[in-house]
N, C-alpha and C positions, 0 to 999 in steps of 0.2 A: 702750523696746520696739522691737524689729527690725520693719520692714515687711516682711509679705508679698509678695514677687513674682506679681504675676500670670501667668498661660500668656502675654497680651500683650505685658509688659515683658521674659520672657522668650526671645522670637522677634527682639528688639531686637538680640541681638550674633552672630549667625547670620548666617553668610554667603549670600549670595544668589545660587540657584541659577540663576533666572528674573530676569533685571532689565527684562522688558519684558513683564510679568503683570499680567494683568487681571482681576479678579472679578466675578461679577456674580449677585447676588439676585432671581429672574425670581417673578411673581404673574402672575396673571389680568392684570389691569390694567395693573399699571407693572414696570417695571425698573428697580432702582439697580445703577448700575456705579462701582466703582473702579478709578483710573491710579494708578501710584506718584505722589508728590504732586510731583515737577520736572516734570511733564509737560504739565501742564495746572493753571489755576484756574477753577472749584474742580477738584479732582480725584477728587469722587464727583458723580455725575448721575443724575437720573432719568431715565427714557423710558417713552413709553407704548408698550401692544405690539401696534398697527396695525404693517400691513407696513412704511408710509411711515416709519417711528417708528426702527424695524429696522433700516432701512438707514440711518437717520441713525443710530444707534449704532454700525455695523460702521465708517462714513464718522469718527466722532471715532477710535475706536477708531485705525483705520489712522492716524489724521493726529495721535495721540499714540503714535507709535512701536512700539506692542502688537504682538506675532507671539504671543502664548499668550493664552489665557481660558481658567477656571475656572469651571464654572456646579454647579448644584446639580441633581440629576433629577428634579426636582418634576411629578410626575402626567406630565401631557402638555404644559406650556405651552414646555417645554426645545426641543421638535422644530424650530419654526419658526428658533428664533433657532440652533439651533445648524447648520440648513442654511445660513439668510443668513453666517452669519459665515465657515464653510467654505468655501460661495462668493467669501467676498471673501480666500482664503487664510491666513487665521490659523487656528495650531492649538487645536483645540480638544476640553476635558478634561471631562468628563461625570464627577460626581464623587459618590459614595454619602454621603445626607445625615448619614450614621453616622459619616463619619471626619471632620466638620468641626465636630462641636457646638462651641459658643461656650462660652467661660470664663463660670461664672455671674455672673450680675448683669443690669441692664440689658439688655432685648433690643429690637431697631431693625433694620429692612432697611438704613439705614445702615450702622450697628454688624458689620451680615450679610455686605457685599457688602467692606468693607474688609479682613473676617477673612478671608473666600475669597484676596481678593488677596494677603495678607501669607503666608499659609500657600503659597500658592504658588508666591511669588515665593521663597519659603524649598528648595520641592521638596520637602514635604512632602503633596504631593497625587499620589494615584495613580487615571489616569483607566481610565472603565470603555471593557471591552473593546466595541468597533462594528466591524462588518463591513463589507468595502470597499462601495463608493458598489451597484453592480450587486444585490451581496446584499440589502443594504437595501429593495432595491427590493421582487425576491421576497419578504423578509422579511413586508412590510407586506402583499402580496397573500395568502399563506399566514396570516396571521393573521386576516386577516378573513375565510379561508375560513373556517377554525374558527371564526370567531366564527359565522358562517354558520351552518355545520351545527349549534351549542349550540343557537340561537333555533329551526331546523327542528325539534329534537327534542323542544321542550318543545308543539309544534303534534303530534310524533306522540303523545305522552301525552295531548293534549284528545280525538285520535280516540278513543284508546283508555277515557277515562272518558266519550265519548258512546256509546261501544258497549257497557259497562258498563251504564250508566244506562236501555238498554234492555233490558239481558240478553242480550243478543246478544256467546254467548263466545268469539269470534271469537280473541282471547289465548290458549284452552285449546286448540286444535285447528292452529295456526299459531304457527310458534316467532318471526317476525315477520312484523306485518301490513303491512309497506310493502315487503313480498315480491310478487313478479307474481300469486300469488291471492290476499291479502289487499287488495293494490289493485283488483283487477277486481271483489270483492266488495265494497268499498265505494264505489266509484265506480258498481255497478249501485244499492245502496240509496241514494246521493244522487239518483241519476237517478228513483227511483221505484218500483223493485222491492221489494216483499217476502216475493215464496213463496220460503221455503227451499231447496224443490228446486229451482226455477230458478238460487239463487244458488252452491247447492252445485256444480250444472253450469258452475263459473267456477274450478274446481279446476284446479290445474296436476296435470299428471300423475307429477311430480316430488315431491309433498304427501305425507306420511307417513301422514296420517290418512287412514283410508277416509269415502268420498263419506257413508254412512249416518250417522256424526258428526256431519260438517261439518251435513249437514240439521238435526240436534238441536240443535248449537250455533248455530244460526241463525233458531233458533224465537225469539220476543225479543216484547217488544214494543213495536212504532216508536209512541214519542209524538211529535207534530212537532216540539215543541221538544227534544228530543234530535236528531232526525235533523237539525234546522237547524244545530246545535252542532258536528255532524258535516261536514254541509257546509262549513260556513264553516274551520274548523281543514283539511279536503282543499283548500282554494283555497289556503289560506295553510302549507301544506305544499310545493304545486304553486308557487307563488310562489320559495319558498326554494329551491326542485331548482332552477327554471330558474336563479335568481342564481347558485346555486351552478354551473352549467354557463358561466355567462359569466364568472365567474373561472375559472374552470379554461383556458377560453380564452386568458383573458390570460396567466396564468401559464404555460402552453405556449408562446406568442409572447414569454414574457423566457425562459425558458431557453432556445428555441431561437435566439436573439440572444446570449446568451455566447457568449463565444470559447473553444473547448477550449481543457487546461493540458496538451494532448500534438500531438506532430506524426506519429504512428505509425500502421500499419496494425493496425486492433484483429482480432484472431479472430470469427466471430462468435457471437455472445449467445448463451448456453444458458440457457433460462427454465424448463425441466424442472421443477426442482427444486421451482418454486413455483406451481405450474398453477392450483390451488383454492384460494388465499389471498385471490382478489380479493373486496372488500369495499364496501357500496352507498354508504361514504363516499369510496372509491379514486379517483382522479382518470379524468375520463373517456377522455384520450391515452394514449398507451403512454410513461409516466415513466419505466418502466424503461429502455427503450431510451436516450430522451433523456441521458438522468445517464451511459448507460454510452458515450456519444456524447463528453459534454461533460469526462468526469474520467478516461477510459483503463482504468475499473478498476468491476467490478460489485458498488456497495454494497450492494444487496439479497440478492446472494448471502448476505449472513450471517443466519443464523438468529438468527428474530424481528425481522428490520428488512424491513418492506415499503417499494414507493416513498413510499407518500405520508411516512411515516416518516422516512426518508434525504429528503425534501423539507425536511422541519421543523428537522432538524438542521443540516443544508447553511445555509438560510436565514440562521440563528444565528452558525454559526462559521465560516460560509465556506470556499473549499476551500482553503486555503492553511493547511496544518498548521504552517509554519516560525515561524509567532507563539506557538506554544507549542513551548519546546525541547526539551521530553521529554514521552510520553505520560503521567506521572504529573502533570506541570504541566499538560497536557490534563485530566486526571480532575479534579484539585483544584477547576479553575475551573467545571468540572459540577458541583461539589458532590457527585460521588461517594467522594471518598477523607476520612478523617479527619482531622479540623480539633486540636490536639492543645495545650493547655492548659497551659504546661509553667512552674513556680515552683520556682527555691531546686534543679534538676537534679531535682525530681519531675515528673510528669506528672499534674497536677489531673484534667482534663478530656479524653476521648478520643473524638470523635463526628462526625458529619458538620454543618455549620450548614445551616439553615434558606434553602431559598432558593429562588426563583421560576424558575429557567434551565429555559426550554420544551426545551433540547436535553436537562440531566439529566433533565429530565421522562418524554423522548421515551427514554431508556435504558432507565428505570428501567419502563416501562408493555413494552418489547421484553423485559426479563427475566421480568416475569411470564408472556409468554405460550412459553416455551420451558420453561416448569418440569415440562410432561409429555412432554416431545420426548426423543426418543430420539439428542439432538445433544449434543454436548461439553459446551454449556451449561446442557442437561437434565440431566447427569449432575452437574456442579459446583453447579448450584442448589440439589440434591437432598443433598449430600454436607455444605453450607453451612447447610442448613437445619436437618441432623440435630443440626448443632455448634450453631447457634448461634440458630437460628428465624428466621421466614419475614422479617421484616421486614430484617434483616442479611443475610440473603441475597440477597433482591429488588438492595440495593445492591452488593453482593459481586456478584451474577454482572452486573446493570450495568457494573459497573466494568472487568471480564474484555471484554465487550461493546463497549467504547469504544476501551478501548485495542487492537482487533481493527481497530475502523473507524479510529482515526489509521494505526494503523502503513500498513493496506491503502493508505488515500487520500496519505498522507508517501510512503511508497516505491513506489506501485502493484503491490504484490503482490495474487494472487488469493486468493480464500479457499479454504481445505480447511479440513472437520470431520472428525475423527478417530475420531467418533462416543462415543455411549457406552460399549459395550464394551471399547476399547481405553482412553479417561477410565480406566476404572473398574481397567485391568491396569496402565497406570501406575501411577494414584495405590497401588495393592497393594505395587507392585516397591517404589516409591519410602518405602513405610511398612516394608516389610522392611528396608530397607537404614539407616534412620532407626532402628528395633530393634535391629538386630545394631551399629552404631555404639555405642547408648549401653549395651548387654549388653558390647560390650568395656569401655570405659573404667569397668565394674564388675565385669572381672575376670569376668565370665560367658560363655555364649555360647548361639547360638538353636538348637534342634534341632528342625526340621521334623516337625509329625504324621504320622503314616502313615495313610495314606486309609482 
């Protein structure tokens, strides 16, 4: 009986793309690294993951010849080791735990950190995309704003079931209550207040409801322990604004520390178009300006992408388009365009994969909110939707949406919408002319209704 070859045995006669690859199996606790085996004895190591530990691994690593590492993106513990080693200038490959499972049998960090190396040493590892060193930085500040404002919000939901819990329908009369009167009115009932009418005299003159409501909806009745519940959830609201205003700081002090990718005199900034967009989670600086400072080119001009928006993106994929050579290899890595299943010259499978990328995210959350706009993209979302329903289209006008923002940010052109109207006399022209094509080649032809 013939032996089966293993995936192992068969990495054996493979030429070696990487001859100075390293792997390495990263836990909480320890590290196992592999060298090719002339390099060192033994030629797998453990390490603990203290910083001191860290850099005695970058310190072997250098001192057995390694210019590449292979690590696996396990949760969070990848961050540290993959700054020390970039530090000490080896490249290094950040690699999705999906493309290196191990051949069955036997499993071992051992076993782990020598298959990482072999496969790589092979160039059979494709590392994931990281934004230059600057971005990163922003990156990490941006994410913890968001993380920020999730934990704020689930403190505005305790207000909102302390005011509940009295009856006080503060929700039914105020479209949001961390609005200037919905804060003034709870900030006077922590204080002490409870005649209605007094509280109602806390109305912004801006409120849609008349003052005689707001009285009714503020008839309630305060138990202490509600109104403490209330309290305590407005400190720890009050808490989260201010942190959130001290990153905001920060992150205004890293972008205004990049260095523009232009040497030109720019026109100045037209913000017309977006006057009433601003939002209580908006950054407090004027982002806009900053972005149109730093990239030559006004990202927020495109409908449904506000700053903070164009922040989150930016963060991600940085401004340097030329890492993706075409805007479809741009979409692909969003996870916007279709992933395609293809056996034997059929096509199995045709769909987008599943995937976390905060920039598709950040697309796909800009096309829902243009779907009633009377912008190009309101018209294509709407035309997409008819064909095909909401969810394919959310990603369909995504998609239209990206490759707006590469090409803009690639060549610094400006934006123009064409608007609806004209969307909509295109796509007509372009359906006639797609009819009367396939009416000839049936030997037919189209004859216009008469009005």
């Amino acid at each position: 009986m013939s032996r089966v070859r293993s995936e192992s045995d068969a990495l054996d006669g493979m030429p070696l793309a990487n001859l100075n690859a390293a792997g390495l199996d990263i836990g909480l606790a320890e590290i196992w690294a592999s060298v090719p085996a002339d390099r060192d004895t033994p030629a797998v190591r453990m390490f603990a993951t203290y910083t001191p530990d860290l850099h005695a691994l970058a310190e072997w690593l250098v001192r057995c010849g390694i210019e590449t590492v292979a690590m696996e993106s396990t949760g969070v513990y990848w961050i540290p080791v993959y700054e020390i080693l970039e530090a000490r200038g080896l490249q290094v490959h950040l690699v999705n735990a999906r493309h290196i499972k191990h051949v069955p049998g036997r499993k071992s960090d051992v076993q782990d950190c020598q298959w990482i190396q072999r496969l790589h040493s092979c160039g059979l590892l494709n590392g994931s995309f990281r934004p230059e060193a600057e971005m990163c930085v922003l990156r990490a500040y941006l994410r913890h704003r968001a993380d920020l404002i999730q934990h704020r919000a689930a403190h505005i939901q305790h207000m909102q079931k302390a005011l509940q819990q009295m009856n006080v329908q503060l929700t039914q009369v105020l479209s949001d209550i961390t609005g200037v009167t919905g804060l003034a009115i709870i900030r006077a009932i922590v204080a002490g207040q409870r005649d209605p009418s007094q509280l109602a005299q806390l109305r912004d003159r801006r409120c849609a409801k008349p003052e005689a409501e707001i009285v009714k909806a503020l008839t309630g009745n305060y138990r202490a322990e509600h109104a403490f519940a209330l309290k305590q959830a407005l400190a720890l609201y009050d808490a989260y604004t201010e942190q959130i205003r001290e990153c905001d700081r920060e992150i205004e002090r890293q972008f205004s520390a990049l260095k523009p990718v232009h040497d030109d005199d720019l026109p100045p900034l037209d913000t017309s178009d977006k006057r009433n967009t601003h939002s209580k989670n908006a950054p407090a600086y004027d982002s806009r300006s900053l972005l149109y400072e730093l990239l030559g080119v006004d990202l927020v001009a495109i409908t449904g992408l506000h700053a903070s928006t164009v922040e989150t993106i930016l963060s991600e994929t940085g401004i340097d388009m030329r890492l993706w050579a075409t805007d479809k290899r741009f979409c692909s890595w969003l996870g916007l365009a279709p992933h395609n299943d293809i056996s034997g010259g059929r096509v199995l499978r045709s769909s987008t994969l599943k995937t976390n990328n905060r920039a598709g995210q950040a697309f796909r959350l800009a096309a829902r909110s243009v779907s009633r706009t009377q912008s190009v993209y309101g018209a294509f979302f709407r035309r997409m939707r008819a064909k095909h329903g909401p969810k394919k289209a959310i990603v369909a006008t995504a998609h239209k949406i990206a490759r707006t923002f590469y090409a803009m940010l690639k060549h610094r052109q400006p934006f123009h919408d064409i608007g609806a109207d004209e969307y909509d006399k295109r796509e007509r022209e372009y359906e006639i002319a797609r009819l009367q094509k396939r009416a000839a080649k049936l030997g037919l032809s189209l004859v216009c209704a008469s009005a």
